[in-house]
BALOBA-1460 file (C-alpha; in Angstrom, 3 decimals):
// residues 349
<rec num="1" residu="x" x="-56.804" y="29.278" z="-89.107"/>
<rec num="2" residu="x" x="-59.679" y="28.152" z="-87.092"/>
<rec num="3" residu="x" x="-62.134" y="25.612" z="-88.346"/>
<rec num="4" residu="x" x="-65.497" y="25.344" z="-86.403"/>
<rec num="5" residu="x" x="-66.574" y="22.549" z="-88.269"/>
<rec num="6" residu="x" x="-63.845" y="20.333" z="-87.556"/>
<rec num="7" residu="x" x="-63.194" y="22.175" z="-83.930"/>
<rec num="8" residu="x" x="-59.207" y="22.452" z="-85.165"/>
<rec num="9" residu="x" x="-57.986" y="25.447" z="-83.862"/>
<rec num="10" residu="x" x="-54.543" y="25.508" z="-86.293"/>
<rec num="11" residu="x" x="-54.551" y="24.121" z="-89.966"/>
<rec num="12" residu="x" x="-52.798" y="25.296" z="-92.756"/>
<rec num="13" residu="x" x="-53.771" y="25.294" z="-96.343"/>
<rec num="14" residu="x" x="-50.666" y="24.165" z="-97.698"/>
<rec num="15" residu="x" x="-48.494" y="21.425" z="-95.051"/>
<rec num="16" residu="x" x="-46.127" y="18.891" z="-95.677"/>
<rec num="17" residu="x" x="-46.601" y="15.313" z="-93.471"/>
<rec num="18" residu="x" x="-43.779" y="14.479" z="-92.544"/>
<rec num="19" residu="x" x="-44.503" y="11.036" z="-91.424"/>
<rec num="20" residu="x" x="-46.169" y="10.036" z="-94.753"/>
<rec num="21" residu="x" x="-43.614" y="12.329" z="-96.590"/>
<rec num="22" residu="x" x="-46.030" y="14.160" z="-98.696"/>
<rec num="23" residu="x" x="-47.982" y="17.472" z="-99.352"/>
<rec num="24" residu="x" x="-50.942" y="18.127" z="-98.001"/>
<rec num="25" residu="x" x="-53.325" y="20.141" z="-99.223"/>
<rec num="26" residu="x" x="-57.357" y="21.677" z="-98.511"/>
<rec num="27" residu="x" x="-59.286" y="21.142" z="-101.044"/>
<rec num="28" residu="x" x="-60.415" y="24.686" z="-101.866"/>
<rec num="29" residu="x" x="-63.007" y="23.349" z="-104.723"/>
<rec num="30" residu="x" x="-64.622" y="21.721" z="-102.201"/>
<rec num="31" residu="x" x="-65.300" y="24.490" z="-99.891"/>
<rec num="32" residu="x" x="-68.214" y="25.617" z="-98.145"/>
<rec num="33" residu="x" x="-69.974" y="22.493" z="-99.100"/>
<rec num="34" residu="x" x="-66.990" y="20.282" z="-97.687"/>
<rec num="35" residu="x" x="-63.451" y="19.398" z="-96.118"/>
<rec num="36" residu="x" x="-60.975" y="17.476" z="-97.183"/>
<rec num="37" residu="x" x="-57.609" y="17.596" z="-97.110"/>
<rec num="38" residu="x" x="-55.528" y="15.703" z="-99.603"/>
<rec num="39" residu="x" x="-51.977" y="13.596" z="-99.775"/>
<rec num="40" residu="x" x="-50.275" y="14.561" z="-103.042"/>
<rec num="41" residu="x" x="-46.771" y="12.871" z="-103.652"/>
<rec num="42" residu="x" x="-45.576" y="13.064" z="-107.282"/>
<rec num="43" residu="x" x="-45.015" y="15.791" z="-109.563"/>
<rec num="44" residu="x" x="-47.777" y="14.949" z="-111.661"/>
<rec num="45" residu="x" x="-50.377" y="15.033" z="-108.989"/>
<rec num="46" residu="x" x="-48.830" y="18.668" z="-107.721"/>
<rec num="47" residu="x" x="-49.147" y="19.879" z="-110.975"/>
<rec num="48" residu="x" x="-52.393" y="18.685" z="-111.906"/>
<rec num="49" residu="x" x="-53.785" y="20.286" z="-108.294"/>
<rec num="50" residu="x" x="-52.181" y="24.053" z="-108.884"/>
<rec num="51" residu="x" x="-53.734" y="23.642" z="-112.389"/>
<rec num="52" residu="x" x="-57.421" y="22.074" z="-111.131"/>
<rec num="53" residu="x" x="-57.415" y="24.702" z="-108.358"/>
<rec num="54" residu="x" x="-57.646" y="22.371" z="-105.622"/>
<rec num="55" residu="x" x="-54.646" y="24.865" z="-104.319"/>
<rec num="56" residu="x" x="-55.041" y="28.712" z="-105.102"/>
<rec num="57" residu="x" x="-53.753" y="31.518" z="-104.321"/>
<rec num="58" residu="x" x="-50.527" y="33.276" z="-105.303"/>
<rec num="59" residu="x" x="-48.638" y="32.471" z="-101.715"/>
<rec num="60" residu="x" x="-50.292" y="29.171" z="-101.639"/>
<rec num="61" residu="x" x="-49.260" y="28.130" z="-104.931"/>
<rec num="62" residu="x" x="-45.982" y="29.036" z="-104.300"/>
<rec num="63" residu="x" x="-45.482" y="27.101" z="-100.922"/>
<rec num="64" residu="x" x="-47.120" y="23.756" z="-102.897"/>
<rec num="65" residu="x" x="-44.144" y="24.500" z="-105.601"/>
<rec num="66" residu="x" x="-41.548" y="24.345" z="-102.971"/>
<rec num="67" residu="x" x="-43.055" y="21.397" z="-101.165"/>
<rec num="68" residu="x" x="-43.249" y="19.880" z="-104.897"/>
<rec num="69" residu="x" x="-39.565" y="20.516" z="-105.576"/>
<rec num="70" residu="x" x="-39.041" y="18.299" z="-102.519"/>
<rec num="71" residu="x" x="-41.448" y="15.541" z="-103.916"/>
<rec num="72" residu="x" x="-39.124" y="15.745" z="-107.278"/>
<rec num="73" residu="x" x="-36.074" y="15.116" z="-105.766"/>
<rec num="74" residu="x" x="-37.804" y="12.111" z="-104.149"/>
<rec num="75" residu="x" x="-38.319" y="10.799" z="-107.356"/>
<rec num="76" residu="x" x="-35.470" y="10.923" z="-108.802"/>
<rec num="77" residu="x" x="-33.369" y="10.031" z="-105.468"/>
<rec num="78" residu="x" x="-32.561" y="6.373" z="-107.584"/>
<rec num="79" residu="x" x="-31.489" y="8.127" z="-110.662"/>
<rec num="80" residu="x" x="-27.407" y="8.133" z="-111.073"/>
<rec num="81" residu="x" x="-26.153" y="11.621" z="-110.476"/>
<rec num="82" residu="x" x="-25.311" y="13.000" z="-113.897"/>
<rec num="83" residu="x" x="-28.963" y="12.227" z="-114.582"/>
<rec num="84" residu="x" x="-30.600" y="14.083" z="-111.136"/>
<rec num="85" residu="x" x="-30.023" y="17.519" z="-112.582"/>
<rec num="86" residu="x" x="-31.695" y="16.669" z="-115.373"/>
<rec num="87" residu="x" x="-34.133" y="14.966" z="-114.370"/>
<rec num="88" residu="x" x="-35.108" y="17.508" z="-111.986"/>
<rec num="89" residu="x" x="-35.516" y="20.183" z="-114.511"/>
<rec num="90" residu="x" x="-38.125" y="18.385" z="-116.445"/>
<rec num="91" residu="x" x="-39.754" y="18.664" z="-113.162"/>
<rec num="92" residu="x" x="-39.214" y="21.957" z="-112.085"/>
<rec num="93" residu="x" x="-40.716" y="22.972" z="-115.796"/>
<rec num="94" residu="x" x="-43.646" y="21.011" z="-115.247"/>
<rec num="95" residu="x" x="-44.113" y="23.351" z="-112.445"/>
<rec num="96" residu="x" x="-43.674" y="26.620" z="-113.286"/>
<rec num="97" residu="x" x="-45.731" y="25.841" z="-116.223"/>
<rec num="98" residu="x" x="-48.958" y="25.097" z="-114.305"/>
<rec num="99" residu="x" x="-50.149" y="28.840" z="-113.249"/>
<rec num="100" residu="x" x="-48.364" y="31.477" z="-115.286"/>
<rec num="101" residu="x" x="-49.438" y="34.821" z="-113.909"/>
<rec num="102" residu="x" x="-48.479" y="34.069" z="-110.406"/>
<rec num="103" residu="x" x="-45.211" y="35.129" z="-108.949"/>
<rec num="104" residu="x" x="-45.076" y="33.636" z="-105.415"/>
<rec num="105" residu="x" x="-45.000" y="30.113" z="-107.725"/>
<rec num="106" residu="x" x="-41.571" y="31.110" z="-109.487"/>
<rec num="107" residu="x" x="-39.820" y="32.677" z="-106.744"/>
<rec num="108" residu="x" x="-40.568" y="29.381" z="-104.340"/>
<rec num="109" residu="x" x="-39.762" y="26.766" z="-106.498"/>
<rec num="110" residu="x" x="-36.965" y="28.154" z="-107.872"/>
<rec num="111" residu="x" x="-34.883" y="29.348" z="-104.679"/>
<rec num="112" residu="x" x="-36.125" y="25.704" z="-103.117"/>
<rec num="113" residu="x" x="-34.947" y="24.391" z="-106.336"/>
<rec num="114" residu="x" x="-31.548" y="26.207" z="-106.014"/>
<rec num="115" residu="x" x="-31.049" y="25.095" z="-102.476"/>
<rec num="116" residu="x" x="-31.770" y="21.578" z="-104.270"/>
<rec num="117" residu="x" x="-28.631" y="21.749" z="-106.177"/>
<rec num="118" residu="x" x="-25.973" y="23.589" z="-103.759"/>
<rec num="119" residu="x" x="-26.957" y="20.688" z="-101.499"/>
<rec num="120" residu="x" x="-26.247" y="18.496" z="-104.206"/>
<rec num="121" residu="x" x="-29.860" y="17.432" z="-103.891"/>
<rec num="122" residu="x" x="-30.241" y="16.673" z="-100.413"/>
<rec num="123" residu="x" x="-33.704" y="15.704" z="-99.334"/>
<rec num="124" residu="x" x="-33.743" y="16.904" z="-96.078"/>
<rec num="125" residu="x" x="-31.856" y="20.404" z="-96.833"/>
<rec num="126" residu="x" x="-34.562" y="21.340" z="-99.441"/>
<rec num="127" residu="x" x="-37.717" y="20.504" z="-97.247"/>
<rec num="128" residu="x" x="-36.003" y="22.859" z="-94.563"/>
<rec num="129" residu="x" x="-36.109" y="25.506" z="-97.510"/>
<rec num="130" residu="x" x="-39.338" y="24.542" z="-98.369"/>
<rec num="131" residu="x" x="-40.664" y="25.019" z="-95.357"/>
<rec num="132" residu="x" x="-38.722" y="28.160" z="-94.183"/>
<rec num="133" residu="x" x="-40.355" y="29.912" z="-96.701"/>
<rec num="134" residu="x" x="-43.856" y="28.899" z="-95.798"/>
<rec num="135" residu="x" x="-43.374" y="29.836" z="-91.991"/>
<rec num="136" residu="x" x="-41.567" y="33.593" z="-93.882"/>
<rec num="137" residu="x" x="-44.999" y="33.583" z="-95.667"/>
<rec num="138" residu="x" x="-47.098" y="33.004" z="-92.486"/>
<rec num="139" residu="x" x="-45.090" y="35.872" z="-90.527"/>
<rec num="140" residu="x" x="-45.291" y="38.416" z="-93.390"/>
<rec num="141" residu="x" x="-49.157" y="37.982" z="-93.563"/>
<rec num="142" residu="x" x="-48.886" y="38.182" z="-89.451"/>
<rec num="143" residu="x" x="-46.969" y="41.766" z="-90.321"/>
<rec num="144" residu="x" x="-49.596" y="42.591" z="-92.997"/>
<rec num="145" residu="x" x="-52.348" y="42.690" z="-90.623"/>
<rec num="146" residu="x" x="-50.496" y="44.609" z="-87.806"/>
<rec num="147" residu="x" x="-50.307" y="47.076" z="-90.434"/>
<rec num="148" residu="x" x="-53.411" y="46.776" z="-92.660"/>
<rec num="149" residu="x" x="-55.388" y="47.223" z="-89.016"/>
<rec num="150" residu="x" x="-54.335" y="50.813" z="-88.566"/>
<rec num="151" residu="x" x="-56.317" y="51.472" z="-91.723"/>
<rec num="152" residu="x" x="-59.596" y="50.280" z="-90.926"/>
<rec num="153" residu="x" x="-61.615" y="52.177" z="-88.526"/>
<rec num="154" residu="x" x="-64.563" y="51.165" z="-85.650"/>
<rec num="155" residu="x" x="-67.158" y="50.875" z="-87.660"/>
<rec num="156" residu="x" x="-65.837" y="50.641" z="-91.180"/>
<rec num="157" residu="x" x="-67.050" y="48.630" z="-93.974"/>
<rec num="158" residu="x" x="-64.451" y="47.395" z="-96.304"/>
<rec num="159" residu="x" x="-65.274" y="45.484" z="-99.649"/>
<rec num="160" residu="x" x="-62.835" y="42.634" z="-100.977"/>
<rec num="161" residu="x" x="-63.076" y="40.307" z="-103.745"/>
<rec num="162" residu="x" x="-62.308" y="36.843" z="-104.344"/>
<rec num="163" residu="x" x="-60.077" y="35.205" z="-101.770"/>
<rec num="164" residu="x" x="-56.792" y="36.747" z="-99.983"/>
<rec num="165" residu="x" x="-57.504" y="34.839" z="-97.055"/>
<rec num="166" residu="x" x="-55.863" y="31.930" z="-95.086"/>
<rec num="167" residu="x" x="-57.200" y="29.160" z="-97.974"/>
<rec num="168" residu="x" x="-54.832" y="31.421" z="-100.236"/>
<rec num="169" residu="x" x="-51.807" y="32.043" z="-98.356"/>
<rec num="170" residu="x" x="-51.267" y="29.255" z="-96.283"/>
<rec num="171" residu="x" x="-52.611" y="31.086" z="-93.147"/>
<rec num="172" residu="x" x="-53.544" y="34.444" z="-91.866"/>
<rec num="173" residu="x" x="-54.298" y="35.865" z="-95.423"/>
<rec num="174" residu="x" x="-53.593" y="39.294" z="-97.304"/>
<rec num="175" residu="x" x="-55.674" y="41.244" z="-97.803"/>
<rec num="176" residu="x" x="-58.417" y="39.331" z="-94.814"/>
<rec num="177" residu="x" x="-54.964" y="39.598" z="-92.266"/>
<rec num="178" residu="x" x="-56.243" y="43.510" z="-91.372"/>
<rec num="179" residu="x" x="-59.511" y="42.818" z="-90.471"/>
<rec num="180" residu="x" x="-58.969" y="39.601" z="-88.728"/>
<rec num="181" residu="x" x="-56.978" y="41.924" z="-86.615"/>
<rec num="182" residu="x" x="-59.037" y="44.464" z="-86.478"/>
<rec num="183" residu="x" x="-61.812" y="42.083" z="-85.595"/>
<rec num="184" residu="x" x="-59.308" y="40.213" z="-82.563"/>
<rec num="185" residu="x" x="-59.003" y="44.119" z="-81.629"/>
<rec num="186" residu="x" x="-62.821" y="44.479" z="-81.188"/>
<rec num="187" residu="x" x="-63.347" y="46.952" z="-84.041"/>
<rec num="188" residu="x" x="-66.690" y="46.369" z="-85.309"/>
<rec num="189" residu="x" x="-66.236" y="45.518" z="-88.953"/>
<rec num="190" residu="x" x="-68.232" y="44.677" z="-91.644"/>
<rec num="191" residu="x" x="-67.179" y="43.131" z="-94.764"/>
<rec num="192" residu="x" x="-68.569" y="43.442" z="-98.382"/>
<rec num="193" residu="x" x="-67.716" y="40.246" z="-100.484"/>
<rec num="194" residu="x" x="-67.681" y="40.038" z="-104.310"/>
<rec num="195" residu="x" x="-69.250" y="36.373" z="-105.499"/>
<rec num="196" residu="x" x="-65.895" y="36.601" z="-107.733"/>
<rec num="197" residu="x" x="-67.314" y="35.448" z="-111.111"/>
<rec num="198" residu="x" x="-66.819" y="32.690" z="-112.328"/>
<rec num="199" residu="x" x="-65.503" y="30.604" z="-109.871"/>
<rec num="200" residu="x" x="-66.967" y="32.419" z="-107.102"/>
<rec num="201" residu="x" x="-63.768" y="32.104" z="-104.608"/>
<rec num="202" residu="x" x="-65.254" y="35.633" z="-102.713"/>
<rec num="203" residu="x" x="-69.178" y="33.656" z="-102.106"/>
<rec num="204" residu="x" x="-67.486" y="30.462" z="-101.387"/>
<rec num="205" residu="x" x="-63.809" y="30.578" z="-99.817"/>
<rec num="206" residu="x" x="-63.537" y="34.131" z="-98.417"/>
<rec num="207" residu="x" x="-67.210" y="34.368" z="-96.932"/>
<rec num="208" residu="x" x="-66.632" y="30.754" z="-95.171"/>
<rec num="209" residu="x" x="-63.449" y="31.933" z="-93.494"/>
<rec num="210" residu="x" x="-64.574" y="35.367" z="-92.296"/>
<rec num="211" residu="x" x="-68.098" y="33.222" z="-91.074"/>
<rec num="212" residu="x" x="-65.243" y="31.115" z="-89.017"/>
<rec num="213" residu="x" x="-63.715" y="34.165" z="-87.300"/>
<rec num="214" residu="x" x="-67.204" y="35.202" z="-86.684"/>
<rec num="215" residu="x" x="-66.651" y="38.402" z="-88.754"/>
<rec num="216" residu="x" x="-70.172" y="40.260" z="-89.621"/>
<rec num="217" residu="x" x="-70.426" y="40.136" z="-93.787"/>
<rec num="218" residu="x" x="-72.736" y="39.944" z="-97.008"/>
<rec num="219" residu="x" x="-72.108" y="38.429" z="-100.191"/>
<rec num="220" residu="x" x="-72.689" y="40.802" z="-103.498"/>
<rec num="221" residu="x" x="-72.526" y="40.278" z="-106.941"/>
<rec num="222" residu="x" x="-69.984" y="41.799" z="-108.651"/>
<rec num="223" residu="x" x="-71.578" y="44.107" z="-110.478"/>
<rec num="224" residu="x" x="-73.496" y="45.514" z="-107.424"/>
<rec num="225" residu="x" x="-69.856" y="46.967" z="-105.653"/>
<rec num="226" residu="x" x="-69.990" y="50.392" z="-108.003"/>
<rec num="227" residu="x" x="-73.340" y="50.924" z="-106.811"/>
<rec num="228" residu="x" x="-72.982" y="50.441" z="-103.149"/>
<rec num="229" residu="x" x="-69.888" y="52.751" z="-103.763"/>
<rec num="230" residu="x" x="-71.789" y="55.104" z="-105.211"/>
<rec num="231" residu="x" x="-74.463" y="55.111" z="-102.116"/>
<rec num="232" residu="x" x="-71.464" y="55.389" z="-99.541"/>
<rec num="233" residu="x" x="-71.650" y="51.776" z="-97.924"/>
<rec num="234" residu="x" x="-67.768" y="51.244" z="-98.671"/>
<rec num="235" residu="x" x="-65.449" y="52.908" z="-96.216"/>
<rec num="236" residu="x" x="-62.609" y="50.965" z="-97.643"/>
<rec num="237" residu="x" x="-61.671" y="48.391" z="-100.336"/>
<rec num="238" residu="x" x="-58.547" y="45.947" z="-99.472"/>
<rec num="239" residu="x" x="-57.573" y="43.175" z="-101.848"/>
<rec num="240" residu="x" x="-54.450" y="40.530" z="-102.385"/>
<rec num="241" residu="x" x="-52.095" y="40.616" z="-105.221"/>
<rec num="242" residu="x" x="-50.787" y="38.049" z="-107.758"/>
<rec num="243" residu="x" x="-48.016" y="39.781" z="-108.930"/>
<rec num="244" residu="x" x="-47.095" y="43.488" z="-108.149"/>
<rec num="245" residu="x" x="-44.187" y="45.456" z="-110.261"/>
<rec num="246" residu="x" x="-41.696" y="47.701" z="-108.753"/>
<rec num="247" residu="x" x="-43.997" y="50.503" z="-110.517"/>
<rec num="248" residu="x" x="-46.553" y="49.641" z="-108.518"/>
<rec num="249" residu="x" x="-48.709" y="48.070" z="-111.422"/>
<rec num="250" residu="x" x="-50.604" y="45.296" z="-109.961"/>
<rec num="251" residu="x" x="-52.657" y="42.120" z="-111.421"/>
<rec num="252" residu="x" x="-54.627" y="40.207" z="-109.447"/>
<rec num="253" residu="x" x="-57.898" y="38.208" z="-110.070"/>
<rec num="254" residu="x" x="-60.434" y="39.870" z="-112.956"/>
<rec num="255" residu="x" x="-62.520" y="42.333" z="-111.938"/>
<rec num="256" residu="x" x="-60.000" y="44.043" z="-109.883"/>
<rec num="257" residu="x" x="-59.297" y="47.164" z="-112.646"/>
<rec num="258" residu="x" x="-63.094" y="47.659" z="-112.394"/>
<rec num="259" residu="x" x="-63.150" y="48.163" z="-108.341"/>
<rec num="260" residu="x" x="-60.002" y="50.335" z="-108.855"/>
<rec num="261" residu="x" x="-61.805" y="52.429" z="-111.431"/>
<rec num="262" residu="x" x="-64.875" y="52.704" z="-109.259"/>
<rec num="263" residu="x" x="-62.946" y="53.601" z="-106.357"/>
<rec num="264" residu="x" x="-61.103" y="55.984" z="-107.957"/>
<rec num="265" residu="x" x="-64.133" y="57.817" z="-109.241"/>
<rec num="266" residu="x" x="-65.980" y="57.506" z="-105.886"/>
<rec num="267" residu="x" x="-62.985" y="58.565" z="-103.641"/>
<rec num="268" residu="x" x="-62.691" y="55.442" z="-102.026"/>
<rec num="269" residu="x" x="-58.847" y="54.277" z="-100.699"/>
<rec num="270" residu="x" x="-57.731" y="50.882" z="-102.384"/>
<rec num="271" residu="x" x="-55.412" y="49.007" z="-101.010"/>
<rec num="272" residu="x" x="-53.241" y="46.191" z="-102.357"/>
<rec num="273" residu="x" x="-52.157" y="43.561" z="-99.431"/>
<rec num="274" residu="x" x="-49.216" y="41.183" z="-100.311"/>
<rec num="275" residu="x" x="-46.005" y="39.690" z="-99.490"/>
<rec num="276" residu="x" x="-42.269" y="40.302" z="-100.508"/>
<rec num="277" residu="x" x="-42.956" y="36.836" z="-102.716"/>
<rec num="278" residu="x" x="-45.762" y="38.753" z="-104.978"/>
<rec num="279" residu="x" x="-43.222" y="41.467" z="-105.911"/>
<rec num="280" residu="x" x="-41.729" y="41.070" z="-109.231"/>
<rec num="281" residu="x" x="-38.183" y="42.690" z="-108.925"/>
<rec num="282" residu="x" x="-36.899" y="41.987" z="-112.559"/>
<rec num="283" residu="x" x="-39.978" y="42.361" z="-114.998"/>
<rec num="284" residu="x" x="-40.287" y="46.354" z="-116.582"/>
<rec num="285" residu="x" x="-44.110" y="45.401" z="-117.852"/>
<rec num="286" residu="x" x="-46.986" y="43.305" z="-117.431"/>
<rec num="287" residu="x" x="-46.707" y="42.455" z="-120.803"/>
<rec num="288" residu="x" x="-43.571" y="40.628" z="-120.531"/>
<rec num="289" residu="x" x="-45.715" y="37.449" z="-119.022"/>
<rec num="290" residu="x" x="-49.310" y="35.883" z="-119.761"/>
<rec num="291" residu="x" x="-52.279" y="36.761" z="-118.526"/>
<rec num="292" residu="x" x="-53.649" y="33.045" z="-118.312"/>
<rec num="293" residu="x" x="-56.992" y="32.679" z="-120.293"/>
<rec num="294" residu="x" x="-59.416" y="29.681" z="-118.262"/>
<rec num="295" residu="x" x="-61.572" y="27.325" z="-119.960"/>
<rec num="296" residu="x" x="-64.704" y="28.700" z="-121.098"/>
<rec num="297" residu="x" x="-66.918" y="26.044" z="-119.018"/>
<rec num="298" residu="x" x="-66.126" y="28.123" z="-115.884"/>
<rec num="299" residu="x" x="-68.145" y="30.700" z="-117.182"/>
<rec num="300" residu="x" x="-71.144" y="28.643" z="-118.890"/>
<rec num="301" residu="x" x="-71.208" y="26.432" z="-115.879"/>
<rec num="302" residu="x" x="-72.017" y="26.449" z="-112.064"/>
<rec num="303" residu="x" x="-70.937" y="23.874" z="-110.011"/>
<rec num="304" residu="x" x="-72.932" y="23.454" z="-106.714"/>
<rec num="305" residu="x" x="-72.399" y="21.242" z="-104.208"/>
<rec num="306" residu="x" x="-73.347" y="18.030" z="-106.011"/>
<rec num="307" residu="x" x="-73.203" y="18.938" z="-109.740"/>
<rec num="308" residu="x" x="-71.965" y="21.216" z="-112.543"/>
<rec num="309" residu="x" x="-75.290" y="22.905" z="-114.157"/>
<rec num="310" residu="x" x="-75.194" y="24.944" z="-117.104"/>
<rec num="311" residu="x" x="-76.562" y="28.110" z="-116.951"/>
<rec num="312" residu="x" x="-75.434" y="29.456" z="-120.386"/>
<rec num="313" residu="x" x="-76.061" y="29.984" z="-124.020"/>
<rec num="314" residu="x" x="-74.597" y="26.108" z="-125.025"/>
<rec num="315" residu="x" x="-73.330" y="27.252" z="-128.131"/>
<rec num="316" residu="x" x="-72.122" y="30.219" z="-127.127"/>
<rec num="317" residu="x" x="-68.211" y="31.016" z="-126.691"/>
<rec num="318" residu="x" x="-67.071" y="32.371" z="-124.037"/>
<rec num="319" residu="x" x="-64.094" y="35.077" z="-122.748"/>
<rec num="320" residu="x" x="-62.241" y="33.464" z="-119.486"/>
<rec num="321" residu="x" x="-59.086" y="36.008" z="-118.654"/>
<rec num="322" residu="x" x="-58.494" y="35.200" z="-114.952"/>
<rec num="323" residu="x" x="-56.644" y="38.086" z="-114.106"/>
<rec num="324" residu="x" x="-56.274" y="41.576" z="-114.955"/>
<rec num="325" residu="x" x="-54.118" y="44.343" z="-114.408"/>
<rec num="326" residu="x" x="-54.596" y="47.656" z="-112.515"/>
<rec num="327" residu="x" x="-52.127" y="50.601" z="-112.961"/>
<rec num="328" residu="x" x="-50.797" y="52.390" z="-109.805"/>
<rec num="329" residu="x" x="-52.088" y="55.771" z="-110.185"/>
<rec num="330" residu="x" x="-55.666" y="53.637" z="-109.378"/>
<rec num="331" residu="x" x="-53.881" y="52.350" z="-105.907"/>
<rec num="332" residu="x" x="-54.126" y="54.267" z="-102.484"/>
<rec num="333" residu="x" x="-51.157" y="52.095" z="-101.155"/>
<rec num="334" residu="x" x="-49.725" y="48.716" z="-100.811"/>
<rec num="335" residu="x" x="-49.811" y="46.663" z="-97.277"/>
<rec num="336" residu="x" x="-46.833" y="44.890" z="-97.240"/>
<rec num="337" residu="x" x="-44.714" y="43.671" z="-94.439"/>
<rec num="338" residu="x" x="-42.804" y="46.408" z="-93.619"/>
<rec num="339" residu="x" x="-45.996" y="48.329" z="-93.553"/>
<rec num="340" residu="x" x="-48.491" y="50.881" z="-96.154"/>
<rec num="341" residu="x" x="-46.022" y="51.695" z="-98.825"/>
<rec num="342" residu="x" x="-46.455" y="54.435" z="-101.581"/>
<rec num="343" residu="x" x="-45.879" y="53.613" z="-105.245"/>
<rec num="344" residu="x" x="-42.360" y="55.498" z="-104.545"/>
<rec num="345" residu="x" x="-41.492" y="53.374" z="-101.768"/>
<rec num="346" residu="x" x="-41.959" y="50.082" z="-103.984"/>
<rec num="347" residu="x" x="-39.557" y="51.540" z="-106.328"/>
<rec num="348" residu="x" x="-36.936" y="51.629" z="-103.651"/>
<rec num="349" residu="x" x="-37.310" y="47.647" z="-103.246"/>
């Protein structure tokens, strides 16, 4: 993507340097308020920055998993070989374990770790994985907005929430890919972006990147989408994935079931942008995996740009699900790669 700031006309969210032999990383915590990008090269550290959010987003998260596979075999290149296997499960644990709900996560590290062992853990074999499956992720989100663009009309508005965008999927985005394109294609869009609650990815992540395309939108709180539904200022609503079932169920960040309800009632099309990585082939039910619960200081707390304020009852508990999941008869259609597929055209996958 295109940062103004910096003047760098191609950067990716997730990279791996290969003369310092290490992930790289945007710091997405940091953003509007600052860039940095960050060298990460040991388990530990990858771990600690899926779980600390410094990476998000489900095809983000899994591109740093296969890039960390590749940083575990590096340290354990010394071990004797009946130990490397070994060894390298602990590690590959360590990762899956850091983001549950996410499927991009378990599908990269685990065919990166596979290609790990038929190589008989060749270093250089496994980063080609590693990073074959990025540039896949980067063409798929081309193909999602070559598609998604059809849907969106001159003139249309089209509300999204938190952040499918390039910060999330290594470049290009989801569920932002259509109207990029749309925007390239000189359709005058305008976007309506949910502050995301708690974190606020939508006021933060996703209105910084469309304000670096140059893309006309306003930030809204959450709870004001129903009602600009309800007054006709949403043509369209168009949102990512985290994981999507063969059924068509999908979960994604909280708050999406509510827009799907509203939408429904309002008779507004809702669309559900991801890649082959975000669809879960083997699971029958969204209850067969956790729906991971945050720490409660994301909701008592703000942080700004210098300092985490508390805007909460102190003493108060509080709720933090950070996903939830909507049930296809509430979808309009998924854009996918191969283009807008029907709930019956999933099942076919």
């Amino acid at each position: 993507m295109k940062i103004k700031a910096l003047g760098l006309e191609e950067i990716r969210s997730v990279d791996w340097n290969v003369e310092k032999e290490c992930i790289q990383l945007i710091d997405q915590r940091l953003i509007p308020f600052d860039f940095k990008i960050n060298d990460y090269n040991t388990t530990i550290d990858v771990c600690k920055a899926i779980q600390t959010m410094v990476v998000r987003g489900a095809p983000a998260i899994g591109a740093t998993a296969a890039y960390g596979i590749v940083v575990a075999l590096k340290e354990v290149e010394n071990y004797e070989v009946s130990d490397k296997k070994s060894k390298l499960d602990e590690k590959l644990k360590q990762l899956l374990a850091t983001r549950p709900t996410a499927v991009d996560l378990v599908n990269f590290a685990l065919e990166t770790y596979q290609t790990a062992i038929k190589t008989n853990f060749s270093i250089e074999e496994t980063l080609l994985k590693a990073e074959l499956l990025a540039n896949e992720m980067v063409k798929d989100c081309t193909q999602i907005g070559i598609y998604g663009e059809e849907l969106i009309n001159d003139g249309d508005t089209v509300l999204t929430h938190c952040n499918a965008g390039p910060m999330a999927t290594i470049d290009k985005g989801t569920a932002l890919a259509p109207i990029f394109r749309a925007n390239e294609k000189g359709k005058n869009v305008k976007v309506l972006v949910d502050e995301t609650r708690p974190r606020l990815q939508g006021a933060k992540i996703t209105a910084w990147e469309l304000e670096q395309e140059g893309i006309d939108h306003y930030i809204i709180s959450d709870s004001a989408a129903s009602f600009l539904m309800s007054k006709r200022q949403v043509d369209k609503v168009i949102l990512g994935a985290d994981r999507c079932l063969k059924d068509g169920t999908v979960s994604n960040k909280i708050g999406t079931l509510s827009l799907a309800v509203n939408a429904k009632y309002f008779g507004i099309p809702f669309y559900s942008a991801f890649p082959w990585t975000t669809l879960d082939k083997e699971s029958k039910s969204m209850e067969e995996f956790e729906i991971e619960y945050r720490n409660e200081d994301e909701i008592k707390y703000i942080t700004s740009a210098k300092e985490k304020i508390l805007v909460a009852n102190l003493n108060s508990k509080a709720l933090n699900p950070a996903f939830d999941i909507t049930p296809a008869e509430l979808i309009t259609g998924y854009i996918t790669p191969d283009g807008i597929l029907s709930k019956e055209d999933l099942m076919k996958k």
